[in-house]
Residue frames relative to the residue before (quaternion, step in Angstrom):
aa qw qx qy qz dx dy dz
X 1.0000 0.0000 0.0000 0.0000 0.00 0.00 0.00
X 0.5609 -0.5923 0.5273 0.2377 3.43 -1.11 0.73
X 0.4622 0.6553 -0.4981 0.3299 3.57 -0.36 1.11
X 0.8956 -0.1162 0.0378 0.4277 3.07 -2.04 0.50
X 0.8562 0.3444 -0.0427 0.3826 2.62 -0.60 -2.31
X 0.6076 0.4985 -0.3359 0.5191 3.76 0.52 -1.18
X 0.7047 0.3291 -0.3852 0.4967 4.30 0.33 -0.74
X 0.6007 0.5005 -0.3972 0.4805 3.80 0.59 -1.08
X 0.6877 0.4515 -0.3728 0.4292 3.54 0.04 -0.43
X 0.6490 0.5057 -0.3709 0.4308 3.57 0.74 -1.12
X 0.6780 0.5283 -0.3246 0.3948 3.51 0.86 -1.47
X 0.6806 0.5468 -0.2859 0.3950 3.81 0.81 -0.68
X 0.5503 0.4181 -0.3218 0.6471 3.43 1.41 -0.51
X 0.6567 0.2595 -0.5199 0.4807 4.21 -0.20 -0.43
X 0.5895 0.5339 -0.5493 0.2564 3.88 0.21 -0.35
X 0.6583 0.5406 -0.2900 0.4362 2.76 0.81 -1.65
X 0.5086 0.6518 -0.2854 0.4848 3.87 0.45 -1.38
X 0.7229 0.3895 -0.2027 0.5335 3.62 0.27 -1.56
X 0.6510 0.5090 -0.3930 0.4034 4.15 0.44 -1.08
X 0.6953 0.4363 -0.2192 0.5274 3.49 0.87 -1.42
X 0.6968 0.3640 -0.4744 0.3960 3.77 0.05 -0.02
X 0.4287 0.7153 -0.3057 0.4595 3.81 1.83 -0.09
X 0.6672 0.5727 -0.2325 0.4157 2.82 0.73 -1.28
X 0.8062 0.1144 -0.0549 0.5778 3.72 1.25 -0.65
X 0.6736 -0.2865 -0.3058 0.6089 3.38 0.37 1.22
X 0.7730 -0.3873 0.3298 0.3791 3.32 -2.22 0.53
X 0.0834 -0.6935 0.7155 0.0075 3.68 -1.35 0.77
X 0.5195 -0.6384 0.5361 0.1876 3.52 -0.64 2.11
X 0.4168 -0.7400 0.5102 0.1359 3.75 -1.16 1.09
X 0.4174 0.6018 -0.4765 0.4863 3.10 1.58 0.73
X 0.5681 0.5342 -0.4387 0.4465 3.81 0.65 -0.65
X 0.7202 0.3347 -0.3221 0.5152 4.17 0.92 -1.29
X 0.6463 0.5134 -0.4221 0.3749 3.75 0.89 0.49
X 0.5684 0.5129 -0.2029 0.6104 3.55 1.73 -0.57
X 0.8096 0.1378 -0.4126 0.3942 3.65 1.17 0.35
X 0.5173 0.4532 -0.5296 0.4965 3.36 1.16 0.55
X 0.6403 0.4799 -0.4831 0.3554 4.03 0.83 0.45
X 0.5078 0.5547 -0.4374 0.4931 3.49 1.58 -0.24
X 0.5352 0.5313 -0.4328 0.4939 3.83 0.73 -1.41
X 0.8313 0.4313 -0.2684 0.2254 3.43 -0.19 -1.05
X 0.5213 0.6174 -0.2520 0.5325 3.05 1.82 -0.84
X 0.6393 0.5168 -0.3030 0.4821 3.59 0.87 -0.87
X 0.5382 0.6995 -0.2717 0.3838 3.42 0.85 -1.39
X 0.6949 0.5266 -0.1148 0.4760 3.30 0.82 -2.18
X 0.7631 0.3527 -0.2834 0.4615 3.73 0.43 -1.02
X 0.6907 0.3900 -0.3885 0.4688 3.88 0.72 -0.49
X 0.5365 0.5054 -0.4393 0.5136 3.78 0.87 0.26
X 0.6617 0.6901 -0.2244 0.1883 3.67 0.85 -0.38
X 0.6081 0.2592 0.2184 0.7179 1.86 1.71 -2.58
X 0.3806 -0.6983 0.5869 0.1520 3.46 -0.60 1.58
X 0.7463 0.4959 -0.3283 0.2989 3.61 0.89 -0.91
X 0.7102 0.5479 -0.3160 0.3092 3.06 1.19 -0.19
X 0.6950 -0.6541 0.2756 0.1149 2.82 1.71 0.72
X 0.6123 0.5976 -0.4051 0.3222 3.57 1.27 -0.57
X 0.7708 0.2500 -0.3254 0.4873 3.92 0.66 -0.27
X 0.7743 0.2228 -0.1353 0.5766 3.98 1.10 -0.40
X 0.5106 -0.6262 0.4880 0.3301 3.19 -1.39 0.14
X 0.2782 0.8347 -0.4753 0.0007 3.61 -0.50 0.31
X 0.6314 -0.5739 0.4866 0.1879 3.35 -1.28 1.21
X 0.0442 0.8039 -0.5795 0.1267 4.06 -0.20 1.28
X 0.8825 0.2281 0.0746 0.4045 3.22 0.74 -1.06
X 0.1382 0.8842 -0.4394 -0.0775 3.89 0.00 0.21
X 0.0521 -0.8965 0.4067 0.1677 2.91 0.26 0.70
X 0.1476 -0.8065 0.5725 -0.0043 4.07 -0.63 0.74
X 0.4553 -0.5041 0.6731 0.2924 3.78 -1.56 -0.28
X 0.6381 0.2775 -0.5371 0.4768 4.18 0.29 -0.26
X 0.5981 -0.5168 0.5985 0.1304 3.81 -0.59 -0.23
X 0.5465 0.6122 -0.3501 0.4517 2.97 0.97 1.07
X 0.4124 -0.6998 0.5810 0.0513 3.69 -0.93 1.49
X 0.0121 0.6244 -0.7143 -0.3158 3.27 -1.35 -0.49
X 0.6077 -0.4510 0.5995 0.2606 3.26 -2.17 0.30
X 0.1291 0.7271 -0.6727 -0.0469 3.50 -1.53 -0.02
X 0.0242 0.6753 -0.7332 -0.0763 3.98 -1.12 0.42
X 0.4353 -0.6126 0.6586 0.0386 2.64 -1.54 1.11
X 0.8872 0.3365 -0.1447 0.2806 3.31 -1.81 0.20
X 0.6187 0.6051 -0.2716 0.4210 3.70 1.05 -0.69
X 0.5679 0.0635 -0.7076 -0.4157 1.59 -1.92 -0.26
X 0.2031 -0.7433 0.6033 0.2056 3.73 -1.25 0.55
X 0.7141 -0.5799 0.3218 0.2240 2.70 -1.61 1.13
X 0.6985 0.5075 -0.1512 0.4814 3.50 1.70 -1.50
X 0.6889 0.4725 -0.2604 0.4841 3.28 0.71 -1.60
X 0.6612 0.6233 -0.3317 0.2537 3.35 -0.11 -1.65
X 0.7986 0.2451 -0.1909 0.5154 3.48 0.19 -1.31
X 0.5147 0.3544 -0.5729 0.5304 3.75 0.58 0.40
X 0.6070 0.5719 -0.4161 0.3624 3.83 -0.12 -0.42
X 0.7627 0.2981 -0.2031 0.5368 3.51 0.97 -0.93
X 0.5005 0.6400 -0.4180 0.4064 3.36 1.03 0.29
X 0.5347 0.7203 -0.0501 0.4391 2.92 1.61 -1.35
X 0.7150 0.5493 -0.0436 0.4303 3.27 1.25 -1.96
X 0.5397 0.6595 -0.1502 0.5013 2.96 1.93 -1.64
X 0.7791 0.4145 -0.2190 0.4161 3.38 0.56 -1.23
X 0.7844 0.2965 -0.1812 0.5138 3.51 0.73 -0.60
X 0.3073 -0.8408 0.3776 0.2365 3.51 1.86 1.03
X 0.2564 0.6813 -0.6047 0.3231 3.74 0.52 1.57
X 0.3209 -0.8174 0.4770 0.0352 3.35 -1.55 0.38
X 0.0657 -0.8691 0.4738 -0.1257 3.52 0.45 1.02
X 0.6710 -0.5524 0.4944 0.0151 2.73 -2.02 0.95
X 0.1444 0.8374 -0.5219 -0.0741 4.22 0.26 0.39
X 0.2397 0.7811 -0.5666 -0.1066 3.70 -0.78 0.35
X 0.5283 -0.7611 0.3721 -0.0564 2.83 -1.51 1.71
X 0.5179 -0.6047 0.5419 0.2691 2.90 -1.23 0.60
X 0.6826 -0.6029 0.2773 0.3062 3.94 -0.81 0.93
X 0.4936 0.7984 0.2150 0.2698 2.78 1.36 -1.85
X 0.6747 0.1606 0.0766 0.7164 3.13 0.63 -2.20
X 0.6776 0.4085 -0.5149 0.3299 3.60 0.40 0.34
X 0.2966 0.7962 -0.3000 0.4336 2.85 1.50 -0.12
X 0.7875 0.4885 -0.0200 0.3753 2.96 -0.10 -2.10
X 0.7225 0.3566 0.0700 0.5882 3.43 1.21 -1.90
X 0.3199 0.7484 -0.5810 0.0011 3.98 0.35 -0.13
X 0.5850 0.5025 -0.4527 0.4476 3.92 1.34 -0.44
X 0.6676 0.4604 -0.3454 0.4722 4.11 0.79 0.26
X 0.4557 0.5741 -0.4681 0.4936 3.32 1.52 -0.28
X 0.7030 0.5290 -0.2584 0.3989 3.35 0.49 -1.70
X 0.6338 0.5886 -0.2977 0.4041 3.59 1.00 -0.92
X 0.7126 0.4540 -0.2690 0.4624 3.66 0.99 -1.04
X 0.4997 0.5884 -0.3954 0.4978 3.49 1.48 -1.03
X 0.7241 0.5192 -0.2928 0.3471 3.47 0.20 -1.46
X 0.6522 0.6207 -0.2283 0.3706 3.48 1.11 -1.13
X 0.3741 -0.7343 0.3616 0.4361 3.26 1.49 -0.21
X 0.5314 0.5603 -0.5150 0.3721 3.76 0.94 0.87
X 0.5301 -0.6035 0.5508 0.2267 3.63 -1.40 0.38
X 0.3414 -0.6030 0.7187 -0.0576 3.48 -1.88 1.44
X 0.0475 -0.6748 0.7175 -0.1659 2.94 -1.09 1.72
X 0.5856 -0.5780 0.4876 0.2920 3.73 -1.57 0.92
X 0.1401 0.7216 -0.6778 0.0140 3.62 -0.73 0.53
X 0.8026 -0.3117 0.1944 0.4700 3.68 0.39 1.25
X 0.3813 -0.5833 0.6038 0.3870 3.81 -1.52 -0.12
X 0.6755 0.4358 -0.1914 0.5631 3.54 0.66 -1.13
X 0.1522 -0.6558 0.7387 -0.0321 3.59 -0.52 -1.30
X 0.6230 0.6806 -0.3149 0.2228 3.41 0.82 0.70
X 0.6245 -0.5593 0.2191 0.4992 3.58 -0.66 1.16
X 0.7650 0.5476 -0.2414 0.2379 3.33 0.38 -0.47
X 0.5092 0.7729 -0.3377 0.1714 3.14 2.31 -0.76
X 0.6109 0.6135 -0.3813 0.3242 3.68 0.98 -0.54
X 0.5496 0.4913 -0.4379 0.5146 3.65 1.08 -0.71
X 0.5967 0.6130 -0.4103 0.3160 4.50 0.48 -0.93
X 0.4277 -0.6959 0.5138 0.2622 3.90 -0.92 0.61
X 0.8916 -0.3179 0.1526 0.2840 3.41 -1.57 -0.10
X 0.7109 0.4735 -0.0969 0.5109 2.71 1.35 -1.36
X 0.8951 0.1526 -0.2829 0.3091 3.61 1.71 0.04
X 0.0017 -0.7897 0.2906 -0.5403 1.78 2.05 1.69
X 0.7711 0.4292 -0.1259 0.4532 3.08 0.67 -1.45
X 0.6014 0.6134 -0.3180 0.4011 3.51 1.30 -1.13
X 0.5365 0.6821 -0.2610 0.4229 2.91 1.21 -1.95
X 0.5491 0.7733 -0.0898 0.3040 4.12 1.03 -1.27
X 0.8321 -0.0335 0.1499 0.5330 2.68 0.37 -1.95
X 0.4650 0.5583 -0.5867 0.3576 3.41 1.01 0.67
X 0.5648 0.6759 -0.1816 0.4372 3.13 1.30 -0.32
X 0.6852 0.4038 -0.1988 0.5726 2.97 1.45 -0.39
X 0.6716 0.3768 -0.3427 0.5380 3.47 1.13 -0.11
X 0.2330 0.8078 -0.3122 0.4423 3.23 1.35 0.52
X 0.7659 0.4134 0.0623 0.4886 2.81 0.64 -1.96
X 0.6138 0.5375 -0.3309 0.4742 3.18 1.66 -1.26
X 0.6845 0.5043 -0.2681 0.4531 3.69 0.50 -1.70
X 0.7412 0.5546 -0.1649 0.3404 3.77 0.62 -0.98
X 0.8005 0.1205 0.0671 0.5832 3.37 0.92 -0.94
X 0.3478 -0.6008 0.5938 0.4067 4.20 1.14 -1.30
X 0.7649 0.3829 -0.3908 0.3400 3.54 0.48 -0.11
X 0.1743 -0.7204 0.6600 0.1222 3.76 -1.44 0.90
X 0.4104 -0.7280 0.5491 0.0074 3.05 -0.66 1.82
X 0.3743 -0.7372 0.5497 0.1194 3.12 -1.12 1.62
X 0.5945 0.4862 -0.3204 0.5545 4.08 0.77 -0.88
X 0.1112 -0.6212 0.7694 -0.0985 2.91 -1.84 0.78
X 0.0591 0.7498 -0.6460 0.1306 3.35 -0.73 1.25
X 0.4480 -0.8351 0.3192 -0.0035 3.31 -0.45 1.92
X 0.4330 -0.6483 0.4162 0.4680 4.07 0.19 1.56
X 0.9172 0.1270 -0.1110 0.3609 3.22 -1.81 0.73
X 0.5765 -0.6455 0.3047 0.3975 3.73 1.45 -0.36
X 0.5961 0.6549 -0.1872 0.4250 3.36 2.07 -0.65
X 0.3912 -0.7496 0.5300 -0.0652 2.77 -0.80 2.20
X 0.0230 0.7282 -0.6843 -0.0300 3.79 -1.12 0.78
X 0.6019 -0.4498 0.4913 0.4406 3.60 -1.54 0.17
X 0.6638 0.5661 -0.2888 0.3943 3.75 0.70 -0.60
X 0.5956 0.4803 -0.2618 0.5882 3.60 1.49 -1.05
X 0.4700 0.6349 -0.3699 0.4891 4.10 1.31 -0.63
X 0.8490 0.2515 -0.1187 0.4492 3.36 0.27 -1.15
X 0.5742 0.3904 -0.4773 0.5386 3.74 1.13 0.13
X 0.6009 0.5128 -0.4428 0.4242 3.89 0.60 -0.85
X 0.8330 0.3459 -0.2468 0.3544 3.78 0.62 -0.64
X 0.3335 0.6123 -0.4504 0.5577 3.23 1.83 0.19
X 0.6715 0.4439 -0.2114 0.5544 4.20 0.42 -1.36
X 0.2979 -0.8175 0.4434 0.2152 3.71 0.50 -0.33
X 0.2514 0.8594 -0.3959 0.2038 3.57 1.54 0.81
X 0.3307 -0.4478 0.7391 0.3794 3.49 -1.72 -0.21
X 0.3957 -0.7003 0.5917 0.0537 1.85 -1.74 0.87
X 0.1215 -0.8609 0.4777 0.1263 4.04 0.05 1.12
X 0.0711 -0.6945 0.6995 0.1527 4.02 -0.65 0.81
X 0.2322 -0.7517 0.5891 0.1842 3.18 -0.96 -1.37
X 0.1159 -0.9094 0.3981 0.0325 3.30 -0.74 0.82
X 0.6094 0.3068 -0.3594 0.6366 3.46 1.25 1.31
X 0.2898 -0.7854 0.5450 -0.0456 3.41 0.10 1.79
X 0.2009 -0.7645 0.5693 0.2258 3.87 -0.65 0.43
X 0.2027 -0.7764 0.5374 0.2592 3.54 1.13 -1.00
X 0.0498 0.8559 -0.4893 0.1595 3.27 1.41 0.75
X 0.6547 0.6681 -0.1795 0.3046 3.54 0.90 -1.47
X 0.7830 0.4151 -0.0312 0.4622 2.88 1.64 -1.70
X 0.6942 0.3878 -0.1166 0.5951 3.26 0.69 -1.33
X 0.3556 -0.6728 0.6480 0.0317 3.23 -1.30 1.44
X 0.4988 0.5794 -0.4379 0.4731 4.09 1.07 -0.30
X 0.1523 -0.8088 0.4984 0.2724 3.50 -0.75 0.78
X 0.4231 0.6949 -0.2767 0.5114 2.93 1.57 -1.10
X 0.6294 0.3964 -0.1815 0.6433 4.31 0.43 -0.79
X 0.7335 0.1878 -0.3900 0.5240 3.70 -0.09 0.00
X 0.4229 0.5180 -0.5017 0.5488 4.01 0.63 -0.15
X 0.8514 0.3403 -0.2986 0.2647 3.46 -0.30 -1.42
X 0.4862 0.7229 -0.3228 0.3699 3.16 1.82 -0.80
X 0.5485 0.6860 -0.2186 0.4253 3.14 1.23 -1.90
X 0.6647 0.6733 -0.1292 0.2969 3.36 0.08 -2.16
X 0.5702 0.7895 0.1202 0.1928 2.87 0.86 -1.83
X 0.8464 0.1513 0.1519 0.4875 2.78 0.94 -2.16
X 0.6405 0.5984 -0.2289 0.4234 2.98 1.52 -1.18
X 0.1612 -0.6543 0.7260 -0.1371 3.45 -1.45 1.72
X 0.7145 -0.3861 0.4537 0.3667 3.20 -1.58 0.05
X 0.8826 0.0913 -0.1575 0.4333 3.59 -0.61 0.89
X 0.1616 0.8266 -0.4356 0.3176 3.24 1.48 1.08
X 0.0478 -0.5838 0.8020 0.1175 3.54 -1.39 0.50
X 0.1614 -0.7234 0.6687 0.0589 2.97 -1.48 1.27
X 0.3414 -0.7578 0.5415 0.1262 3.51 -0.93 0.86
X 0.1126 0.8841 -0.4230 0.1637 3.56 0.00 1.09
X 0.2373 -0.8464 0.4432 0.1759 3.94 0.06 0.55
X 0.2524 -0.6493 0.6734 0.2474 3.96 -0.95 1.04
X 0.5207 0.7537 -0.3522 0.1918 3.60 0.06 0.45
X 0.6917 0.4375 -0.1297 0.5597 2.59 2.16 -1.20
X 0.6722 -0.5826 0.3986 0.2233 3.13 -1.11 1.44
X 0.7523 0.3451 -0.2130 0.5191 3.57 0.91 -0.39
X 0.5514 0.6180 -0.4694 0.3062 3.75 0.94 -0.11
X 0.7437 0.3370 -0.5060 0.2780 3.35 0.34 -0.10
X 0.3318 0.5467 -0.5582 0.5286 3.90 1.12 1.19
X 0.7428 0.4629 -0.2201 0.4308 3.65 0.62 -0.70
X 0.6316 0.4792 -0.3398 0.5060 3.32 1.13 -0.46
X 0.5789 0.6169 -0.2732 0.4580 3.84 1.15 -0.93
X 0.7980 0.2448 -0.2738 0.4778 3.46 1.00 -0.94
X 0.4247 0.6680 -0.3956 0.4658 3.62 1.60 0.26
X 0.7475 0.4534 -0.1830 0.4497 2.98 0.82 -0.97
X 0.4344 0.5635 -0.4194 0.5639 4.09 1.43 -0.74
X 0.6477 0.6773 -0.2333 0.2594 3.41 0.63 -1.51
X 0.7922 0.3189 -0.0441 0.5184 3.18 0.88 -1.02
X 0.5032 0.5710 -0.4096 0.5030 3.09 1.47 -0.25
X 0.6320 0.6515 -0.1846 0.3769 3.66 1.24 -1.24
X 0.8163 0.1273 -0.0575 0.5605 3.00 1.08 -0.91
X 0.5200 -0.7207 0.3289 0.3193 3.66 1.30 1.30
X 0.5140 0.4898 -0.6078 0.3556 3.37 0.13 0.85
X 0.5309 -0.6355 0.5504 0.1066 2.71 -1.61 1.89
X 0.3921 -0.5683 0.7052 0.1611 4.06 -1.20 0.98
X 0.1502 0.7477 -0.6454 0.0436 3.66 -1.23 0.93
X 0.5153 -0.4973 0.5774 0.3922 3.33 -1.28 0.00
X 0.5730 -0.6474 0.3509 0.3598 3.07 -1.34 1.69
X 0.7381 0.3963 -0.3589 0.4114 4.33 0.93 -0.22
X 0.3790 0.4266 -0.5939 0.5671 3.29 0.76 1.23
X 0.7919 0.4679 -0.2686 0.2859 3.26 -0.10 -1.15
X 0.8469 0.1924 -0.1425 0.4749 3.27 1.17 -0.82
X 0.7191 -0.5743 0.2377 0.3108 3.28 1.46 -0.48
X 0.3585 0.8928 -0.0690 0.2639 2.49 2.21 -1.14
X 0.1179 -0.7903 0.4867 0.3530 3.79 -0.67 0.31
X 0.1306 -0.8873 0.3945 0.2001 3.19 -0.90 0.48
């Protein structure tokens, strides 16, 4: 597999490799600049792309024979969105995945208790959730973790096993706090861009699009428009028989 250790290792052996062919005739300092820009280039994309897996494991994709997805919202809980979303959920008797901000559970702990109750599942999505969380080290990395988790604890009694990483961006520092907390890791591999794009009608198609057996869809109760988007997400899958699950049906997972 393409990761950390397995690329960090390669890069230390062309250096080395590269020093020793120096040593007997002249090697242009562009060649030791073209492999610390690939290393880095790698470096850059497995910090992006949780799925790819290159500094953490993480669970994006499951693929299966019954036809079954799972839900996820990000970012919540909100006070507005949320409880129309599970109303929604309620009606079309589906079961979904929520991971929170630290914070808003805080703020909200009678909507925690509501989703728990609702028979969906609570995953860690940080305390903060800030732009800044990828530059922060293990140790506030780790905080960042488990204040969140005692969140959940003070708010609701539950200590969420999943861990779904702000913005998707994976560091060697988030590695060693996520395995200090003992989490799954959750990626996903049908992105709505709900957050971004302001087209509903384009984040449907986006949605639409991607989704296969053993999808995780990444979807936010925050936005003011999702519960239109969830309705036609949800027609959607009805249409094309795929069953909505909680991400531990679907994958097995403990939570």
């Amino acid at each position: 597999m393409f990761n950390f250790k397995r690329t960090g290792r390669i890069f230390i052996l062309l250096m080395v490799l590269t020093a020793g062919i120096h040593i007997w005739t002249p090697v242009h300092w562009g060649v030791y600049a073209f492999w610390m820009l690939a290393f880095a280039s790698c470096m850059a994309y497995g910090s992006a792309y949780v799925c790819s897996q290159f500094f953490i494991p993480a669970i994006c994709h499951v693929p299966n024979n019954k036809r079954q997805v799972a839900l996820t919202f990000d970012d919540g809980p909100d006070p507005e969105i949320t409880p129309q979303v599970l109303a929604i959920l309620k009606e079309y008797d589906i079961k979904a995945t929520f991971f929170c901000i630290g914070w808003k559970v805080d703020a909200h702990p009678a909507l925690v208790r509501q989703i728990i109750e609702s028979g969906h599942i609570v995953g860690n999505h940080s305390y903060t959730h800030s732009y800044w969380i990828d530059f922060k080290t293990p140790n506030m990395l780790r905080e960042e973790i488990s204040r969140c988790r005692v969140a959940f604890e003070t708010a609701a009694g539950v200590t969420p096993q999943l861990f779904r990483p702000p913005y998707g961006v994976t560091t060697p520092a988030l590695a060693e706090a996520v395995k200090v907390e003992k989490n799954t890791v959750i990626g996903w591999d049908v992105r709505s861009l709900d957050g971004l794009l302001k087209d509903e009608q384009q984040i449907i198609q986006r949605v639409q699009a991607k989704i296969k057996p053993g999808s995780i869809i990444l979807l936010h109760d925050t936005n003011p428009a999702q519960p239109r988007i969830l309705r036609t997400v949800l027609q959607y899958l009805r249409e094309q028989r795929l069953q909505a699950v909680r991400l531990d049906e679907l994958s097995g997972v403990r939570v």
